[in-house]
C-alpha positions in Angstrom: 135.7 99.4 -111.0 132.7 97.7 -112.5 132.5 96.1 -116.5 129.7 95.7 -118.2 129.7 94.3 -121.8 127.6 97.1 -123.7 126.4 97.3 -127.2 129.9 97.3 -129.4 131.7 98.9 -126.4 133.1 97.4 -123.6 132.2 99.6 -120.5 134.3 100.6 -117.1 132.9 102.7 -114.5 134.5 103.8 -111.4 132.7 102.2 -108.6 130.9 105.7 -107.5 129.4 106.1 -111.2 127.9 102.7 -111.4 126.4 103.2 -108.0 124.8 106.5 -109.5 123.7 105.3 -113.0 122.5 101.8 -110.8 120.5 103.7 -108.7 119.0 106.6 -111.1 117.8 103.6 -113.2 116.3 101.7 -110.4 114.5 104.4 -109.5 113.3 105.1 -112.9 111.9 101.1 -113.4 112.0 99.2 -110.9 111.6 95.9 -112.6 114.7 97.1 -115.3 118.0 95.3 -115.6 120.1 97.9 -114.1 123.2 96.4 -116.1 121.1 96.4 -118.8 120.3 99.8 -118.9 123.1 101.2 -117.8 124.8 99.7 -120.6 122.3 101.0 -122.8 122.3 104.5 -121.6 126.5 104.4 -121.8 126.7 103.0 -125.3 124.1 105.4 -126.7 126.6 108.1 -125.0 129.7 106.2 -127.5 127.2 106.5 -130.2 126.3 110.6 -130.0 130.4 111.1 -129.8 130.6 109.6 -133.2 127.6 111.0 -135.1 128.5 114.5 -133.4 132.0 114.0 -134.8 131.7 112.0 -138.2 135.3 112.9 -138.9 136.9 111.4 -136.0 134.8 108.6 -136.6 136.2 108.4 -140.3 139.9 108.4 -138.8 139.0 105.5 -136.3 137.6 103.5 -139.1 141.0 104.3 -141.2 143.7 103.9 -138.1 141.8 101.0 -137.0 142.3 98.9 -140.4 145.8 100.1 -140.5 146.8 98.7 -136.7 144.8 95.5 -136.8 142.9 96.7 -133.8 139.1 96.3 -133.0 136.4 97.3 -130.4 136.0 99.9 -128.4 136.0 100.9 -124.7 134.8 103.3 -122.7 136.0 104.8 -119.2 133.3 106.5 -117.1 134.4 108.1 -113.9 134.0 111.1 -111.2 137.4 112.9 -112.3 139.9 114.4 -109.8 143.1 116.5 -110.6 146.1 115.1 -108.7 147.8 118.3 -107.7 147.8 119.1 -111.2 150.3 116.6 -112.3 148.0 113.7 -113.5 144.6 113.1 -114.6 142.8 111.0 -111.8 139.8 109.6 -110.6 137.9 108.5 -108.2 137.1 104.5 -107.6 135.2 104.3 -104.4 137.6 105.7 -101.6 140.9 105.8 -103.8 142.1 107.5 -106.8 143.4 106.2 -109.5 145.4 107.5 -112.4 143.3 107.8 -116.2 146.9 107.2 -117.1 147.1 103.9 -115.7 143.6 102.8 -117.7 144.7 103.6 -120.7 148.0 101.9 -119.9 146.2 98.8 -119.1 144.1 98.8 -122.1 146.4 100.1 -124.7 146.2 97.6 -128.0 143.2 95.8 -126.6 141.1 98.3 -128.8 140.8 100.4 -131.4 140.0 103.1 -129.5 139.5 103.9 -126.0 136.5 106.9 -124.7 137.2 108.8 -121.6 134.2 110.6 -120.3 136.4 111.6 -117.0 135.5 115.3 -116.1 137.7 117.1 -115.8 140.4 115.7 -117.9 142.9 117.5 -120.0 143.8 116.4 -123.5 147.2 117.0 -123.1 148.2 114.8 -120.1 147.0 111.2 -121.6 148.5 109.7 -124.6 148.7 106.2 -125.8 151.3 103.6 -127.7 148.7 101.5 -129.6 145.1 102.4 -129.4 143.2 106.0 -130.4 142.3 108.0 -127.3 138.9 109.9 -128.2 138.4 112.5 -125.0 135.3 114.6 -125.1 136.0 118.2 -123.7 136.5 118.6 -120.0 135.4 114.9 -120.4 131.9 115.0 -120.7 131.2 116.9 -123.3 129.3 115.1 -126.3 130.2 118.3 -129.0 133.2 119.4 -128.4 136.4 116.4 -128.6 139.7 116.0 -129.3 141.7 112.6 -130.1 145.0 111.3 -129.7 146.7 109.1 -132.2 150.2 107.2 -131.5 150.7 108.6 -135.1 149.4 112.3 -135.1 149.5 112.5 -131.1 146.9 115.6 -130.4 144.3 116.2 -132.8 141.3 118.9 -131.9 138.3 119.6 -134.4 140.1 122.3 -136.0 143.0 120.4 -137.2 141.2 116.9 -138.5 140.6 117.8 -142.0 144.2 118.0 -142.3 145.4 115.0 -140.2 142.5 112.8 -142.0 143.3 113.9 -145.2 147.2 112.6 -144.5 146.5 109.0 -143.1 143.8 108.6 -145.8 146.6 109.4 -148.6 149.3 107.2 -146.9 146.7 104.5 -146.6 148.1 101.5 -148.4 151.4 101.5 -146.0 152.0 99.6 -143.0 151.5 101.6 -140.0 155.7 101.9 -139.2 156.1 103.1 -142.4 153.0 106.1 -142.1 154.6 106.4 -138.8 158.3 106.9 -140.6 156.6 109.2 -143.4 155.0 111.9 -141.4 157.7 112.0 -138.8 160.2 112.7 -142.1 157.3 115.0 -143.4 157.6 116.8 -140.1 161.3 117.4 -140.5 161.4 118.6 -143.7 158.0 120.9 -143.1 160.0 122.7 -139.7 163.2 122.4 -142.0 161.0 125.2 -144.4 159.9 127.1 -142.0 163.3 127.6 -140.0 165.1 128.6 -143.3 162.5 131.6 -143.8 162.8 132.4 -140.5 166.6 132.2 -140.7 165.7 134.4 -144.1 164.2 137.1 -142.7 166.8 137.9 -140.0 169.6 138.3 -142.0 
C-alpha cells in the first residue's frame, strides 16, 4: 500500500495501482514528480465525485459538522471478489479486505472514497465516517453513500435522506441517531397497521 498526501485528500493505492499511475505518468513527462502527479490526477478524481453529485457533497458538509470529523481519504485499488463473501483487493501478491480499510480508517475522516472496481454498496459499511462508493467503484456519475446514520443511500433516495439530517440539524448526532431510528418505528408501525387493515 502506498500514501501520498494529495490536495485535501489523503490518498492509498494498492501497490499494483501506484505502480500503474507511476509509470503512465513517467511516461507521459519524464522530468514530472510522479507523486506529484499522481496525487494530482487522484484528487482531481475526489473533486469530479463531488461536483457530479452536489447533493452528497451537501450531506458530507452537514454529517461532517455534526460528528466533529474532517478530511477526506481516498482508496484506489484493482478490486477482487472473495468468493463472493467480501469485497477485496489486490496489494501486490495478496488480497486484502476493503472491509478492513475502512475499519482502519473509520473516524479518522469525514468521509472515506472507494474507487475499488468491482465493489458492491451493500457489503461495506462504517461506524464513524461517510463511505462515498462510486458505482461498480469507478464510476464518476453514478454513486451511492453510506451513513452510520441513514446506512445505504443511492441518488434516488438523497433528497429525502438530506432533507431529514438537514431538519434535525441542531442535535447532537446520538440524538439524530435516536430520532430517525424512533421515526423508523413508528413509519413501519403505519404501514403494518394498513397492511394488517386490508386483510381482515
Amino acid at each position: 500500500m502506498k500514501e501520498i498526501k494529495g490536495e485535501g485528500v489523503d490518498l492509498f493505492l494498492s501497490n499494483g495501482t501506484y505502480d500503474e499511475l507511476q509509470k503512465r505518468f513517467h511516461e507521459y513527462n519524464e522530468d514530472a514528480d510522479a507523486n506529484e502527479e499522481i496525487a494530482t490526477y487522484l484528487s482531481g478524481k475526489v473533486d469530479d465525485l463531488f461536483r457530479e453529485n452536489k447533493k452528497f457533497q451537501k450531506y458530507i458538509e452537514i454529517y461532517s459538522e455534526l460528528a466533529g470529523l474532517k478530511g477526506f481519504a481516498l482508496l484506489e485499488a484493482e478490486g477482487d471478489d472473495l468468493a463472493c463473501f467480501d469485497e477485496g483487493y489486490w496489494d501486490g501478491k495478496r488480497i486484502k479486505r476493503v472491509q478492513g480499510w475502512i475499519d482502519k480508517h473509520d473516524g479518522k475522516y469525514a468521509c472515506l472514497f472507494l474507487r475499488v472496481s468491482g465493489i458492491g454498496d451493500y457489503r461495506v459499511e462504517s461506524a464513524n465516517s461517510l463511505l462515498f462508493i462510486p458505482d461498480q467503484g469507478i464510476s464518476d456519475r453514478i454513486a451511492s453513500l453510506f451513513s452510520p446514520i441513514h446506512r445505504h443511500i443511492d441518488m434516488n433516495a438523497i433528497d429525502y435522506y438530506l432533507k431529514e439530517i438537514a431538519e434535525l440539524r441542531g442535535l447532537s448526532l446520538d440524538k439524530i441517531i435516536a430520532a430517525i431510528k424512533e421515526k423508523r418505528c413508528k413509519e413501519w408501525m403505519r404501514v403494518s397497521e394498513r397492511i394488517g387493515g386490508c386483510s381482515k
